[in-house]
Each structure stands twice: as structure tokens, then as C-alpha cells.
N, CA, C and O atoms as CSV, one atom per row, in Angstrom:
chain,resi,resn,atom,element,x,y,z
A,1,UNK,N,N,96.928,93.328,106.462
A,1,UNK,CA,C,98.042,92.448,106.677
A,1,UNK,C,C,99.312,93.279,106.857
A,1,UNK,O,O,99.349,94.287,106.151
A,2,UNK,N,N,100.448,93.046,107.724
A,2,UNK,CA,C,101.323,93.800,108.128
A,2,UNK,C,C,102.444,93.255,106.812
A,2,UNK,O,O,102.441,92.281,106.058
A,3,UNK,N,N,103.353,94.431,107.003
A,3,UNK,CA,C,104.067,94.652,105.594
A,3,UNK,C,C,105.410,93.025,105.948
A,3,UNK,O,O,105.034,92.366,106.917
A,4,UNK,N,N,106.338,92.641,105.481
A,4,UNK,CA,C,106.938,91.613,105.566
A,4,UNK,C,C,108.112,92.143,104.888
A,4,UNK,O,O,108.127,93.131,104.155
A,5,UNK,N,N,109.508,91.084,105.330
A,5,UNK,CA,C,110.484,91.273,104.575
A,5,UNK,C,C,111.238,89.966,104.445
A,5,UNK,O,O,110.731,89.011,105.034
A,6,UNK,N,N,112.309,89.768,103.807
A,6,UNK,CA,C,113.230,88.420,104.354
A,6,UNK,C,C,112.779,87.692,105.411
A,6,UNK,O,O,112.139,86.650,105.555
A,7,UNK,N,N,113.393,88.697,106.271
A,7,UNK,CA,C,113.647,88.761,107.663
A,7,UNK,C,C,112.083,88.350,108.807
A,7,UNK,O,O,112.329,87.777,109.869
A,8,UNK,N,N,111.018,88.595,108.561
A,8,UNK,CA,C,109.960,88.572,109.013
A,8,UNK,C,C,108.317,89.416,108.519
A,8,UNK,O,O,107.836,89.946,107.517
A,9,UNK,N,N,108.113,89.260,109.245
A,9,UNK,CA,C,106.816,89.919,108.902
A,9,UNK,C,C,107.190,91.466,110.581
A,9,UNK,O,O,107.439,91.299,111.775
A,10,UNK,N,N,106.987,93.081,109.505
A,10,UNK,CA,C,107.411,94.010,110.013
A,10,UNK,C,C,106.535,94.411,110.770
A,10,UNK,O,O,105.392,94.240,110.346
A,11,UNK,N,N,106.698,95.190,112.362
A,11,UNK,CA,C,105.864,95.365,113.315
A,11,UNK,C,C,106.330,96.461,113.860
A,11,UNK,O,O,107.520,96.731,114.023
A,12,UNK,N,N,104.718,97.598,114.366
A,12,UNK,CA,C,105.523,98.802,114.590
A,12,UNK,C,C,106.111,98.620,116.498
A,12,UNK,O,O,105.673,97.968,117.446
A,13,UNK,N,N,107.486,99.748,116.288
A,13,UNK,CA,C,107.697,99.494,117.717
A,13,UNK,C,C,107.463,100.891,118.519
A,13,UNK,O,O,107.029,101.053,119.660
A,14,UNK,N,N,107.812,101.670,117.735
A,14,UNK,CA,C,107.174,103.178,118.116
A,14,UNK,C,C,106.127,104.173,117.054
A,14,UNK,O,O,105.709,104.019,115.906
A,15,UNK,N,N,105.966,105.261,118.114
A,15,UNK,CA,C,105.289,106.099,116.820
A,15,UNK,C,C,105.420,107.731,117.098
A,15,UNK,O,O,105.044,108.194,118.175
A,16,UNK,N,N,105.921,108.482,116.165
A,16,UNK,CA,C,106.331,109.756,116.494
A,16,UNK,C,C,104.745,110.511,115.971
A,16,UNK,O,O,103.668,110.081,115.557
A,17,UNK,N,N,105.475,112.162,116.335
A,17,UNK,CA,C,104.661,112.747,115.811
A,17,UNK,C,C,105.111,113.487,114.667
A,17,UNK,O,O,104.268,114.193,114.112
A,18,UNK,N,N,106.345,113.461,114.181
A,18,UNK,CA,C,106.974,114.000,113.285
A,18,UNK,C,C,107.960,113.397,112.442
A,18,UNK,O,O,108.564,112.498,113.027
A,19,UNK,N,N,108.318,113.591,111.280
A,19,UNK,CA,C,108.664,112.810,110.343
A,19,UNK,C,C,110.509,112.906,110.993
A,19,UNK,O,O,111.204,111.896,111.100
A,20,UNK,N,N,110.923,114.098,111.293
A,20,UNK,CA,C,112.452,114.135,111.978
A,20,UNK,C,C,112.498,113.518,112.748
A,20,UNK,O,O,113.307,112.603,112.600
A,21,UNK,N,N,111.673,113.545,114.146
A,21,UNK,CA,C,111.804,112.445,114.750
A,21,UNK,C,C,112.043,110.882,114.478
A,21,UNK,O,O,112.919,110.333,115.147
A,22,UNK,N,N,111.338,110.147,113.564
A,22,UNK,CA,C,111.210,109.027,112.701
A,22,UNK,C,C,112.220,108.607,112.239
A,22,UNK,O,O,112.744,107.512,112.440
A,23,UNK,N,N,112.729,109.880,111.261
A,23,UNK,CA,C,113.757,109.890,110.339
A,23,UNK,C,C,115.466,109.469,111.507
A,23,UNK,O,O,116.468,108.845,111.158
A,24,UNK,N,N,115.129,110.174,112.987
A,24,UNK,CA,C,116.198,110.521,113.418
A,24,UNK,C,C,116.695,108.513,114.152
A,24,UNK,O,O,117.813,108.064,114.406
A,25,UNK,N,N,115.347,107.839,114.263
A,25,UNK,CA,C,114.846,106.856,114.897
A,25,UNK,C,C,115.906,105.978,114.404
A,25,UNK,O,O,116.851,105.402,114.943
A,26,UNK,N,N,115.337,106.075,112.897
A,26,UNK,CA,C,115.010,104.854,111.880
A,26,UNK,C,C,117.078,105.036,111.743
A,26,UNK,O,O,117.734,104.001,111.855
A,27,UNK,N,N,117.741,106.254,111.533
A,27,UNK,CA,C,119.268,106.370,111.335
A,27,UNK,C,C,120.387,105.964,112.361
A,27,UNK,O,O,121.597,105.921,112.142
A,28,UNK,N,N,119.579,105.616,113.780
A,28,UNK,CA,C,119.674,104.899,114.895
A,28,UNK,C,C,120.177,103.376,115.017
A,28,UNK,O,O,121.209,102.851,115.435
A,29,UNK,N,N,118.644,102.778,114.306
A,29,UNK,CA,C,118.614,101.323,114.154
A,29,UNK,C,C,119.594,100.889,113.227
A,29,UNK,O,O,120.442,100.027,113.456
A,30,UNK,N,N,119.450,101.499,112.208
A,30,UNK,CA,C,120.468,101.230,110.912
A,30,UNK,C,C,121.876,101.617,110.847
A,30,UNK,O,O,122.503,101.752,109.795
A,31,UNK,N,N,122.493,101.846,112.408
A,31,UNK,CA,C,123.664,102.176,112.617
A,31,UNK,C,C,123.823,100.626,113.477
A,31,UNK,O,O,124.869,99.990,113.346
A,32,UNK,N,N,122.699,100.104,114.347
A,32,UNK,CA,C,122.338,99.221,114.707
A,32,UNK,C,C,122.290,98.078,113.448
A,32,UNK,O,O,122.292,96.932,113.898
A,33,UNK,N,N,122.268,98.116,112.683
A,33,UNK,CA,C,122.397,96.624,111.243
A,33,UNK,C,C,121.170,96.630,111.570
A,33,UNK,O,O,120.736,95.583,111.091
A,34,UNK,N,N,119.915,97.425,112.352
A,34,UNK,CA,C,118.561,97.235,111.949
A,34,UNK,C,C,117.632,97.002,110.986
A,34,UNK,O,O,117.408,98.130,110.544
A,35,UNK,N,N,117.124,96.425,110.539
A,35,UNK,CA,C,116.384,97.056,109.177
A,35,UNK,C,C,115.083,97.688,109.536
A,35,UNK,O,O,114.229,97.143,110.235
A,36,UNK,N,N,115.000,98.762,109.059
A,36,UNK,CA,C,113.742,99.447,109.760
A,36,UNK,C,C,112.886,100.196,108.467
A,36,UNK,O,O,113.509,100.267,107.408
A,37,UNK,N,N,111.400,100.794,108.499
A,37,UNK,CA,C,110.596,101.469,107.874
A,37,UNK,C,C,109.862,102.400,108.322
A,37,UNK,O,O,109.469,102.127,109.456
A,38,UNK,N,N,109.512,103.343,107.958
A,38,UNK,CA,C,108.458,104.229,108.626
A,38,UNK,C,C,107.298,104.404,107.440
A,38,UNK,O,O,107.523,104.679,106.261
A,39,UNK,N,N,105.950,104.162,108.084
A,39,UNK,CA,C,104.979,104.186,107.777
A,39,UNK,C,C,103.956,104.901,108.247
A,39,UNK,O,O,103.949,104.599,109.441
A,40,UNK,N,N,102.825,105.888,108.012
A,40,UNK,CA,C,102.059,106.344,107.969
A,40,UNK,C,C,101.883,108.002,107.919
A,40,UNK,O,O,102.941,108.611,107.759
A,41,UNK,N,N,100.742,108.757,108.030
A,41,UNK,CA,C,100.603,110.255,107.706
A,41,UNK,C,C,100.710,111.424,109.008
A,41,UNK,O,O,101.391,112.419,109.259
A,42,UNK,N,N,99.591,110.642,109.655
A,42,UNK,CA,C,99.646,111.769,110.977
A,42,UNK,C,C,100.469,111.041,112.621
A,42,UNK,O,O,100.924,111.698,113.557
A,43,UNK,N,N,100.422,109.713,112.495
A,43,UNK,CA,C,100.617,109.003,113.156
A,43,UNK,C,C,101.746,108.279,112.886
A,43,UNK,O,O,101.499,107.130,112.521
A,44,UNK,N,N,103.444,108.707,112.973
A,44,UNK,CA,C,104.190,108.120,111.781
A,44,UNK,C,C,104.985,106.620,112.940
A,44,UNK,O,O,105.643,106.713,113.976
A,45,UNK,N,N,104.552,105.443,112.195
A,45,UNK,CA,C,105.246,104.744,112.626
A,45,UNK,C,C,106.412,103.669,112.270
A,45,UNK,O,O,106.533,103.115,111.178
A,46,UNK,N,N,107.269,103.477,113.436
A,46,UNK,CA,C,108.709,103.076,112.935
A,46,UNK,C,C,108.356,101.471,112.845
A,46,UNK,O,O,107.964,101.088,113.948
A,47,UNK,N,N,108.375,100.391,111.843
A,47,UNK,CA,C,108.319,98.873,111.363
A,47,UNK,C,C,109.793,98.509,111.660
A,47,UNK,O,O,110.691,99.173,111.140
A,48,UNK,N,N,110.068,97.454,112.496
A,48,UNK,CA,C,111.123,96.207,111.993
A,48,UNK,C,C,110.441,95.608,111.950
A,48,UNK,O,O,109.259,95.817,112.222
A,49,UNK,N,N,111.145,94.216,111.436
A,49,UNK,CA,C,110.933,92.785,111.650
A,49,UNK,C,C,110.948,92.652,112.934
A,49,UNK,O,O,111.602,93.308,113.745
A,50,UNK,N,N,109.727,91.214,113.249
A,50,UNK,CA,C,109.646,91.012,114.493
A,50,UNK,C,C,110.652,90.804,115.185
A,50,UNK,O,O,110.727,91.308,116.306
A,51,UNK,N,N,112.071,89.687,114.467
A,51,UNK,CA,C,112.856,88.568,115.328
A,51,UNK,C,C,113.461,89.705,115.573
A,51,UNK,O,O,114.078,89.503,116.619
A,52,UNK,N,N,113.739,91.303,115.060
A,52,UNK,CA,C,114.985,92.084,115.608
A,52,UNK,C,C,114.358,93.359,116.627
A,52,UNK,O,O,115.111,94.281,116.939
A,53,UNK,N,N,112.794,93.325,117.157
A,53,UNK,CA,C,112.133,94.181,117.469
A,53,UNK,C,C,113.038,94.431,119.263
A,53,UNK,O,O,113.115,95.621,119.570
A,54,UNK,N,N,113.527,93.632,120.106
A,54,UNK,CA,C,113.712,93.206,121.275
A,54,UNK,C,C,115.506,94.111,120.815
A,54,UNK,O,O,116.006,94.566,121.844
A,55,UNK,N,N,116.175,94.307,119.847
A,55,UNK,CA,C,117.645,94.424,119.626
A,55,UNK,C,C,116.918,96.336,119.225
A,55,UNK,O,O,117.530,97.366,119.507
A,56,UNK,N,N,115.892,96.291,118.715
A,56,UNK,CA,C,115.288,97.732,118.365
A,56,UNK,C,C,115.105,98.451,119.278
A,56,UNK,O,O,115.488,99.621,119.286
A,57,UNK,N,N,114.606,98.001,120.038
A,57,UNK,CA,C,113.793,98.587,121.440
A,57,UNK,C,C,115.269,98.764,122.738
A,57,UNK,O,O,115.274,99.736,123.494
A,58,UNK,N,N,116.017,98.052,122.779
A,58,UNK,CA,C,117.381,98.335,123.744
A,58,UNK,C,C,117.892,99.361,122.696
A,58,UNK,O,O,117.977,100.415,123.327
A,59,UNK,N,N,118.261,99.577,121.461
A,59,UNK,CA,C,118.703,100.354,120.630
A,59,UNK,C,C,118.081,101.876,120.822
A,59,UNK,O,O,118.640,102.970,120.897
A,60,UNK,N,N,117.223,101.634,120.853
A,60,UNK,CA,C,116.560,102.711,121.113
A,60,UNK,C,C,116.223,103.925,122.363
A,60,UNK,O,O,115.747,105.058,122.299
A,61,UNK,N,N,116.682,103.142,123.411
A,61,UNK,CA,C,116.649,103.137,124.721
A,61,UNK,C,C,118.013,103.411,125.656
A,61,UNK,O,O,118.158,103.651,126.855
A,62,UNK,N,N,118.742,103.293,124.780
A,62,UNK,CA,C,120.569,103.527,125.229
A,62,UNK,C,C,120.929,104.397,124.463
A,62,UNK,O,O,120.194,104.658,123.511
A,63,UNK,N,N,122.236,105.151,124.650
A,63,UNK,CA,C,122.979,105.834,123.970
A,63,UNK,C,C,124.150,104.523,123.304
A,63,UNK,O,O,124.707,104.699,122.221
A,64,UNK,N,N,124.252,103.959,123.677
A,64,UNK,CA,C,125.166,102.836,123.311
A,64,UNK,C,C,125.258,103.079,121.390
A,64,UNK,O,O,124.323,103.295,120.619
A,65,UNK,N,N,126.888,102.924,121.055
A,65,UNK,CA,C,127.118,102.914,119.665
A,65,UNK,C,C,128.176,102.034,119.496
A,65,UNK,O,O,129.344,102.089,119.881
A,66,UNK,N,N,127.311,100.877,118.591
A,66,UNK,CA,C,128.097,99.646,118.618
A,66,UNK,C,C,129.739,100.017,117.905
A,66,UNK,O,O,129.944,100.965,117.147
A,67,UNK,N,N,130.833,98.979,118.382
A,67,UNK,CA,C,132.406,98.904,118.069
A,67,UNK,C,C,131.997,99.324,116.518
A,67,UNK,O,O,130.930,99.122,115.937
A,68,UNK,N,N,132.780,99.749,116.208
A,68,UNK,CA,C,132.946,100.109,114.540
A,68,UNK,C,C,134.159,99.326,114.242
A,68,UNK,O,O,135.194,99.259,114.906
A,69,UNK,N,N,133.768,98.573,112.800
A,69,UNK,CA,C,134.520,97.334,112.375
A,69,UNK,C,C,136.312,98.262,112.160
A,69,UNK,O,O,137.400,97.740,112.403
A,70,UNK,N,N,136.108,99.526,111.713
A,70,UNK,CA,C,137.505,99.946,111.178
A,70,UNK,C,C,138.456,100.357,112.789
A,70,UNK,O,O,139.579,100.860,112.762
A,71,UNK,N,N,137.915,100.107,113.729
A,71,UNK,CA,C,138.517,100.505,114.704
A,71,UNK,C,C,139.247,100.915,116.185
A,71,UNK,O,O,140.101,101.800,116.229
């Protein structure tokens, strides 16, 4: 059964081969108000929630860095 949060039940959208990579992913989304997870050993993959997977995946895919509230 796939892991769940509030927000939905979490689904992977990518998968690295290295934990920096992942790490670099996941600090991406969450600049994004993403909520994100990384899960597994050799195969490491990045979890949101479903309803924000479509806001993950453009996030991921742009350089785009959303307005910052102070400025």
C-alpha cells in the first residue's frame, strides 16, 4: 500500500540514482510549498501527494522560483 498523508495518498514522480540528487529534488519542491519524501535503497524515489504531483512535475522541469512573500 502506498505511503499517505493529509494531503493524499503519496506517489512516486521520479527516481534518482543517488541520494544528492534526491536530496537536491526534494529542496526544489519544498521551495515549491511541495510536500515531498524520498524513499528507497538502490532505486531512490521522490513521493508527493497525488493532488500536487502535476505542480511537482512543472516544478521540476523549469528553473522558475516562485515570488518570495518578503519581496
Amino acid at each position: 500500500m502506498a505511503p499517505s498523508t493529509a494531503q493524499g495518498r503519496m506517489i512516486p514522480i521520479r527516481v534518482y540514482s543517488t541520494e544528492f540528487e534526491a536530496q537536491n529534488a526534494k529542496a526544489a519542491l519544498e521551495i515549491f510549498g511541495v510536500e515531498c519524501t524520498i524513499s528507497g535503497d538502490s532505486a531512490i524515489r521522490l513521493l508527493v501527494p497525488e493532488a500536487e504531483a502535476a505542480l511537482a512535475n512543472y516544478a521540476l522541469r523549469t528553473e522558475v522560483i516562485p515570488d518570495s512573500e518578503e519581496g
